[in-house]
Structures are given as structure tokens and as C-alpha cells.
C-alpha positions in Angstrom: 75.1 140.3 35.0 76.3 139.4 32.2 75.5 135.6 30.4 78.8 133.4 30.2 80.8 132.9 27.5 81.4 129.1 27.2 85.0 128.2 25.6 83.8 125.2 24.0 86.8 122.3 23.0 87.2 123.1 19.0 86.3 119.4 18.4 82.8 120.0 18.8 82.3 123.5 17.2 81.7 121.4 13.8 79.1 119.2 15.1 75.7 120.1 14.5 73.1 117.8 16.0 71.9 114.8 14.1 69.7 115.7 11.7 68.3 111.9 11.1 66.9 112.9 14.9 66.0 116.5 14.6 64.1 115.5 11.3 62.3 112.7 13.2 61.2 114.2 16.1 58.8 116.8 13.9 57.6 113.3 12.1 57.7 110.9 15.2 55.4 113.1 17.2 52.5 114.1 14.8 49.9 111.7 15.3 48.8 112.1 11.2 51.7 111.1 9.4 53.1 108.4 7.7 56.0 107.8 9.2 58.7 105.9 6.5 62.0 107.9 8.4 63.4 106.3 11.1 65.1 102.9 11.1 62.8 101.8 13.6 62.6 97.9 13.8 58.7 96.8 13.9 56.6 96.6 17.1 56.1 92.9 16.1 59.2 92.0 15.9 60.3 92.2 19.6 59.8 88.7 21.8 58.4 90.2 24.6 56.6 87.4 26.1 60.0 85.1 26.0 61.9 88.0 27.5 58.9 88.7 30.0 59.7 84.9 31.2 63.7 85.2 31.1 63.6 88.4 33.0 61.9 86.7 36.3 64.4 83.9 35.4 67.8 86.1 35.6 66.1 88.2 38.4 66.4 85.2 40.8 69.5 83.9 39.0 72.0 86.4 38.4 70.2 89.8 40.2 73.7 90.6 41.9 75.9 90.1 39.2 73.9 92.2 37.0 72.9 94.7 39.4 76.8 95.1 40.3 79.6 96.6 38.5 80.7 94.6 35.2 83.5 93.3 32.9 84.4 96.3 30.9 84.7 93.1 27.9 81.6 91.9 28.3 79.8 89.3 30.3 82.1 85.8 29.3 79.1 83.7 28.4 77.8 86.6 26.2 80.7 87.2 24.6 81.5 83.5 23.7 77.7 82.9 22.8 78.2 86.0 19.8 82.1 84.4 18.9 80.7 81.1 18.4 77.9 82.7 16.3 80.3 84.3 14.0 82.3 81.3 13.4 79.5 79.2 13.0 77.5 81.3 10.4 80.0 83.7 9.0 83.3 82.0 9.2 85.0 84.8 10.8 88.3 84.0 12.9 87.8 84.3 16.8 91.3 83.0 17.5 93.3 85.8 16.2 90.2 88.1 17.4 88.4 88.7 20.6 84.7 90.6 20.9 83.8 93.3 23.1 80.2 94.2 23.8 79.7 98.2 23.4 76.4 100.1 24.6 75.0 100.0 21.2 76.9 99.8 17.7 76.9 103.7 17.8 79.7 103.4 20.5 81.4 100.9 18.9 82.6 103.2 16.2 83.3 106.6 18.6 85.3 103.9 20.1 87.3 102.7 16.7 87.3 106.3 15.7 88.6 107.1 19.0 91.7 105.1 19.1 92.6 105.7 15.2 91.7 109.3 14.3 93.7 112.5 15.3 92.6 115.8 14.3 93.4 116.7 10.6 92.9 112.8 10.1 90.6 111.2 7.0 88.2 108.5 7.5 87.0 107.0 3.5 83.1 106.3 3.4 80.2 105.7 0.6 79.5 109.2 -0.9 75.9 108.0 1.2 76.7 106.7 4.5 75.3 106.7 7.7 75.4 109.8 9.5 76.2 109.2 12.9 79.4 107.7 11.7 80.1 111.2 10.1 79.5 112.7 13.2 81.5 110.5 15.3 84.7 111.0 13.0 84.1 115.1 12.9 83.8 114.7 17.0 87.9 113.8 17.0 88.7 116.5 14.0 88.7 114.2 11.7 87.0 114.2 7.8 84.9 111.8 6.7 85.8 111.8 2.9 83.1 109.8 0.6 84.1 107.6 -1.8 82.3 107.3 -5.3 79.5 104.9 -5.6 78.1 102.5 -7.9 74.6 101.7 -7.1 74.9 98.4 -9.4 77.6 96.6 -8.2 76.6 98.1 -4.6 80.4 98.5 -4.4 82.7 102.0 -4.2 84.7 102.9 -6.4 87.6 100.6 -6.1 90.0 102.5 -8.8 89.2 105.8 -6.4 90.1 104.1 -3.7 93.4 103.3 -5.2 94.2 106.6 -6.2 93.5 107.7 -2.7 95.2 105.7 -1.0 98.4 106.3 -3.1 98.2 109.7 -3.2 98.1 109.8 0.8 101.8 109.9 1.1 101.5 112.2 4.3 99.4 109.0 5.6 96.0 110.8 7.4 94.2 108.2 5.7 93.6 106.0 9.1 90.3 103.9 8.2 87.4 102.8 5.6 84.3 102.6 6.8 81.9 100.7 4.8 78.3 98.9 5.2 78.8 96.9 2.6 75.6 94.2 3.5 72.4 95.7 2.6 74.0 99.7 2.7 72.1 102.1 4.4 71.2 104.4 3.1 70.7 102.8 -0.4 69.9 98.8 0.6 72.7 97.3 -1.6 75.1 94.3 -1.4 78.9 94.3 -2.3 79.5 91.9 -4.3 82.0 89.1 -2.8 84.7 89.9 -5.8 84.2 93.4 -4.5 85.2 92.7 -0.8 88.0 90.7 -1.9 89.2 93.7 -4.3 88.2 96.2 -1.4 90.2 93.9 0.9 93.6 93.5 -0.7 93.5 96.9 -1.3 93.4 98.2 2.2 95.8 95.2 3.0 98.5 97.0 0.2 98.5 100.3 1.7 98.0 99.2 5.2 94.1 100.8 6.2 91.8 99.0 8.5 88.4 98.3 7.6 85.7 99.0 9.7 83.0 96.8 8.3 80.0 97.6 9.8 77.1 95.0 9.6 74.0 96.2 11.8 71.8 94.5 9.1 73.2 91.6 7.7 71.2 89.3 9.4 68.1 90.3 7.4 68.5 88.4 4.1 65.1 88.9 2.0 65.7 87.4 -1.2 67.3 84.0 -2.3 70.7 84.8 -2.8 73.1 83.1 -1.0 74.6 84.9 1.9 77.4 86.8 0.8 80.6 86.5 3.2 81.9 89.2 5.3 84.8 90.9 4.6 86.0 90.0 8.2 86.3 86.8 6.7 88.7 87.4 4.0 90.8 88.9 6.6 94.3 87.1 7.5 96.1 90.3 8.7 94.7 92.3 11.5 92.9 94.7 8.5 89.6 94.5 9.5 87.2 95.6 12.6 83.6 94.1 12.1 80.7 95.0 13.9 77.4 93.9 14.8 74.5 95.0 16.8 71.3 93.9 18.9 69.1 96.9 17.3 67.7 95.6 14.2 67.1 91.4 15.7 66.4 91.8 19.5 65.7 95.7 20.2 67.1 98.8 20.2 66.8 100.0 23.7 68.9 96.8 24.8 71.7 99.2 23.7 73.7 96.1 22.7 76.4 95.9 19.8 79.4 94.1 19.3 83.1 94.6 18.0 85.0 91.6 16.9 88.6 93.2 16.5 92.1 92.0 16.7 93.4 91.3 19.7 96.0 94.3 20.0 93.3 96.9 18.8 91.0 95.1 20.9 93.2 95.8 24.1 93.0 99.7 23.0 89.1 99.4 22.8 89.0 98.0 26.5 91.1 100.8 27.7 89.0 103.6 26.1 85.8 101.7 26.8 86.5 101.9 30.1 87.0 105.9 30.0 83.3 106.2 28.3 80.9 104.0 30.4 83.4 101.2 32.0 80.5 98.1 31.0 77.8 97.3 28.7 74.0 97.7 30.4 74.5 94.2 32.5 71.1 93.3 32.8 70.6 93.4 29.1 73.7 91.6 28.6 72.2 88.7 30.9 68.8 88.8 29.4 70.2 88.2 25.6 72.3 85.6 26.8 69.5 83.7 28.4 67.3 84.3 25.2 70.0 82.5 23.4 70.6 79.7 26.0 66.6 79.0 26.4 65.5 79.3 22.5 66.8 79.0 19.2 67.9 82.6 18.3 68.0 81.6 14.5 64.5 80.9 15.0 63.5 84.0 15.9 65.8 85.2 13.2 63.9 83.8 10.7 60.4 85.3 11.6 62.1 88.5 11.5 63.2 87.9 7.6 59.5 86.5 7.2 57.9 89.8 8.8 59.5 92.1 7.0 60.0 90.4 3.6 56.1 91.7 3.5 56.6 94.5 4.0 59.5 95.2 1.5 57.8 93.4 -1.0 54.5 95.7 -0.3 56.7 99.1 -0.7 58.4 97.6 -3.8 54.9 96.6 -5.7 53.8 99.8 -4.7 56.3 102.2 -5.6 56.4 100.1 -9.3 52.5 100.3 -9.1 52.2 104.5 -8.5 55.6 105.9 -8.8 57.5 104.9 -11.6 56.6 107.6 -13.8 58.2 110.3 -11.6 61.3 108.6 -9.8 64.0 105.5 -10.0 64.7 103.0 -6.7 66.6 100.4 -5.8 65.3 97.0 -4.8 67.1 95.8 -1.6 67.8 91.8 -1.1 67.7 93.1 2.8 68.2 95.6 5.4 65.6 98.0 6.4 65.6 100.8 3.8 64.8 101.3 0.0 66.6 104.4 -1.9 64.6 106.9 -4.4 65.8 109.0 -6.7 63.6 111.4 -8.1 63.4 112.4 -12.3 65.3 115.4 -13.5 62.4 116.9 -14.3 61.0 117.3 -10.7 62.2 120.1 -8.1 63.4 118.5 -4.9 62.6 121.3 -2.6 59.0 122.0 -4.0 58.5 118.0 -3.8 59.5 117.8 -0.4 57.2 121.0 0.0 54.6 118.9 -1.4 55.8 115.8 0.8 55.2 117.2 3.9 51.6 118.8 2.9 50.5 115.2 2.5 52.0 114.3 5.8 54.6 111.4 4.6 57.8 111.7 6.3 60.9 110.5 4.6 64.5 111.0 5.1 66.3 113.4 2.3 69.4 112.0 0.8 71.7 114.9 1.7 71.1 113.9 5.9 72.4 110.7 4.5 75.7 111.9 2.7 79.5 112.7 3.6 79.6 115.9 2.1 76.2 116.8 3.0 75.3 118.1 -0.2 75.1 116.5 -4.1 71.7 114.1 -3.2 69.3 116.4 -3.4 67.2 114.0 -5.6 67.7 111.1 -3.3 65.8 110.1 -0.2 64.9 107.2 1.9 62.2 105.0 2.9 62.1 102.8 6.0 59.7 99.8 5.7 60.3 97.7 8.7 57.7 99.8 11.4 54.8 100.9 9.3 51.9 98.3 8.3 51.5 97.4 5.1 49.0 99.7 4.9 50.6 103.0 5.8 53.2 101.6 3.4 50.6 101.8 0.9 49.4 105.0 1.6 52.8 106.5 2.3 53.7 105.7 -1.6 50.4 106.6 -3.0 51.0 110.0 -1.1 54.6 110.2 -2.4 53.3 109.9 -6.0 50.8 112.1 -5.7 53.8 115.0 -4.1 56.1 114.2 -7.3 53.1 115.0 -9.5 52.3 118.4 -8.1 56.2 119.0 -7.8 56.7 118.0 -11.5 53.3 120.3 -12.4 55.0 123.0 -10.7 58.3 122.7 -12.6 56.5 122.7 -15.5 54.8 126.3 -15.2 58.0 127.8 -14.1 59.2 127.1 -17.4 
């Protein structure tokens, strides 16, 4: 008998699976490695205790309403908790706006992409983005074009944009999707003069901004907070979204879209299509957690916890690796960007990498194209200790040395 041929919708004969998660299974699941790959938020940081207590509490108090079917929107109280949030801290507008809760920020953007891109469509991006929004974008035929980058200013390249946009006259152009708080890959802050130029320049040719912010609570250094580019916005430009991931924990499956109100009515509809609610009982407990404690509280030991521990990879990448690569210092986030010297190969250092067990993610997983970062790649410091930090880098080193010896008796 012969095997059947499966006719497969043309959407998905692009997608490959994510590489970010193929790379880190290999890593994830060898007991010997140090792991700096995946954005994995600390063991530490997770309030289990407090949600040990709230959990009992919701069980007798709302078991039926969470154990039934949901508001597509969102629990109410949950929803208002995050809008009053926003206001409160970020100055965004929740009048003209409305939030709906989304089974992690992952599905907040398939939904945005969802409603907005057709097939033959162009979404803009950083040259270095985040992969799973490339993926989602390919999944409707779109292409997710990246944008030049200036690792300074943290910022695109504004006068690109503006040619792009202009030159779109057939108008496929539908979105730009940015992370412009503490970028990930490469850790970096827009500049507020930035967002406003980014801003008014969507606003002239008409592009919505996705804005996506999974990190921006995480502020390490003492710069002022830098405001959103949802806050600048005073015509229905912008989409901004949040997320649970990186400040309660991942497996909550919890993010947030605060969107105006006529895409936000699109969202719902499509929403309901995917997975009609949100996990409910999730929903409930992070509602509770903010009712019973002070949330910014907990906030704060998160920036404390992992200030460490981005201070120990930056003294220890200026301590052993200077000589053979470049970084950026992050004022947040989770990740630090590398770029190694000319003079080293990237393939026989990643070679090299690997025989010393340190797991990193290469800079091409973490690009639009795929292809030009050959030299880049990124460390997560957020879930190993200090010391595995320590020893990660020292290991790193050591790989660029015998990469850069290598080189050197090829030529």
C-alpha cells in the first residue's frame, strides 16, 4: 500500500520549525552544559509560595467560574487590573483602547498578523528580531522584511523606513513590528526622540505599530523609564503588547494586547476561532496575586535578581573576552548580544563552542533574512547562577581562542 501524499495548505510549506526550540532541545537536555540559550526566566524568580496560598484561595472562591467556559476578552477584573496598570505606570490611553488577554504574547501577534496580513503582504522588523514573529508572519504568506539597525541609538533606521514606506505605492506594507524596550535579540533601548520619529512616521503613511514589550518591566540600570510608543499614540497607529512570561511565569500562558477598539473587536472575533478564552484558572490566580500583594513589589526583586546576574556576565565577558569579540551592555531585558572579531571563523568557533559544552543562540536564528549575523550570537543571563555565568564566558573565551588559532594556520 502505498504511503499518502498529504496536500499540505501552501501557507505552511515555508515554515520550518523554530530553530530557537530545535537548538534548545539538544542544549536543554544534556545534563553537562552551560545552558546561556533560552529566554528562560530564573527558578528564583517565580512566587510559588504566594501562589501556593492563592490557589486554595480561588479553588473555594471562584472553582466554577474558572473551571467553566470564559470571556473570549478576558476575565473583567483581570483585564481592568492590567488597564489600570498601563495608565498608571506607562501613561498609555485605555479610553480610546480596550485589552484582551491572549494565551501567551506568542498568540497575541498570530492574532495581529492574522487580521492584517494577506499573502504577498510585508511586515517591517529589526534586521535581528525575534523569531517566532517571523514565523508567525510567513504562516499567512506574508514577508517579514528587516529593517537596518543601529546598535547605538538602539533605533532602525528611520531614513529606511521612510524610503520604504514611500516607495510602497502598491501598499503591502501592513505593519512594523518592533521591540523597541530592551530588544531581543540585542538588549537595546529606543531612544524616546526615536519613537516619536518612528511614530509620526507610521502615522504619515498610515502603518500600525506593533510595539511589543515582553520585557520592559525589567529596568536594570538608572535611567529613567523611557515611554512607550503606545503612549505617543493619538490615532489608532499603535498595538502594544505585554506578557506574564518574563514577571510571573511562562507556563501561565498569559499576555496581553492593548489595541484600539475597532481592531480590538477583529482580535475577539479571530480569538474566538483559535482557542475561544485565555487558560481561566491562570487568569484568576494572577488576578488574586495582584489583589492580595503588591505586584510592583515583586517586580522589584525581579530587577534586583537579575541585575546580578547581568552585571556578573558583563564583568565577565570584559574580564576574559574582550580580546576576541565586541557586546552590548543592556540597561534590561534578559539577553546580551556578541559579536565576534573579524579575525575569528564563526563556524569553527561554534565548533569549538559546543566541544566545551556552552550553549548559545547564533545570530542568524535571531534574524529576518536568516542569514548576514554569522558573527553575532546571544547570551541569556536570567536562569543560570552566577556561576555557570562565569564559567559559560570563561568557556566562550577559551572557543574564540582556538577558533582564532585555527584561522590563523589556515592562512
Amino acid at each position: 500500500m502505498s504511503e499518502l501524499r498529504y496536500q499540505f495548505a501552501s501557507r505552511v510549506s515555508s515554515l520550518i520549525p523554530n530553530p530557537l526550540r530545535e537548538q534548545a532541545k539538544h542544549v536543554q537536555r544534556a545534563d553537562d552544559y552551560i545552558k546561556l540559550t533560552y529566554g528562560y526566566p530564573s527558578n528564583e524568580a517565580f512566587p510559588i509560595e504566594k501562589l501556593a496560598r492563592l490557589s486554595d484561595k480561588i479553588y473555594r472562591q471562584h472553582a466554577v467560574e474558572f473551571m467553566q467556559y470564559g470571556e473570549t476578552e478576558g476575565i473583567p477584573r483581570l483585564r481592568e487590573q492590567i488597564k489600570a496598570r498601563l495608565h498608571q505606570y506607562q501613561d498609555l490611553d485605555i479610553v480610546a483602547n480596550d485589552v484582551l488577554i491572549t494565551s501567551g504574547s506568542t498568540q497575541g501577534m498570530d492574532l495581529v498578523f492574522k487580521i492584517f496580513v494577506n499573502e504577498g503582504d510585508t511586515v517591517l522588523t529589526e534586521e535581528q528580531t525575534f523569531i517566532g514573529a517571523v514565523n508567525s508572519i510567513k504562516s499567512y504568506g506574508g514577508h517579514a522584511q528587516g529593517l537596518p539597525f543601529d546598535m547605538v541609538s538602539g533605533c532602525i533606521d528611520t531614513g529606511a523606513l521612510e524610503a520604504t514606506l514611500a516607495a510602497d505605492t502598491a501598499h503591502h506594507i501592513k505593519l512594523l513590528y518592533l521591540i523597541p524596550t530592551f530588544q531581543n535579540p540585542i538588549g537595546t533601548s529606543m531612544s524616546f526622540e526615536k519613537r516619536q520619529e518612528v511614530y509620526d512616521i507610521c502615522q504619515k503613511h498610515q502603518i500600525m505599530i506593533y510595539e511589543d514589550d515582553p520585557y520592559g518591566d525589567l529596568l536594570y540600570s538608572e535611567i529613567e523609564s523611557i515611554p512607550k510608543i503606545k503612549s505617543l499614540d493619538t490615532t489608532g497607529n499603535v498595538i502594544y503588547a505585554g506578557s506574564f512570561s518574563k514577571i510571573l511565569a511562562p507556563g501561565s500562558r498569559l499576555g496581553y494586547l492593548l489595541a484600539p477598539k475597532s481592531v480590538f473587536d477583529k482580535l475577539v472575533l479571530v480569538k474566538q476561532v483559535a482557542d475561544s478564552f485565555a487558560n481561566l484558572y491562570w487568569q484568576y490566580l494572577a488576578s488574586q496575586l495582584m489583589d492580595d500583594y503588591d505586584f510592583n513589589e515583586h517586580i522589584d526583586y525581579l530587577r534586583q535578581l537579575y541585575k546580578v546576574k547581568a552585571d556578573a556576565m558583563v564583568g565577565a565577558l570584559r574580564d576574559y573576552a574582550t580580546q576576541n569579540m565586541t557586546f552590548v551592555v543592556p540597561d534590561g531585558g534578559y539577553f546580551i548580544s556578541v559579536k565576534l572579531n573579524d579575525d575569528i571563523d564563526p563556524s569553527t568557533f561554534y565548533d569549538a563552542l559546543d566541544q566545551h559544552h556552552v550553549g548559545v543562540i547564533p545570530g542568524n536564528i535571531m534574524s529576518a533574512a536568516g542569514q548576514g549575523y554569522e558573527r553575532y550570537f546571544r547570551l541569556n543571563f536570567t536562569l543560570p547562577s552566577v556561576e555557570e555565568i562565569e564559567t559559560g564566558i570563561k568557556r566562550i573565551a577559551q572557543a574564540a581562542t582556538v577558533a582564532k588559532i585555527k584561522q590563523q594556520m589556515v592562512f
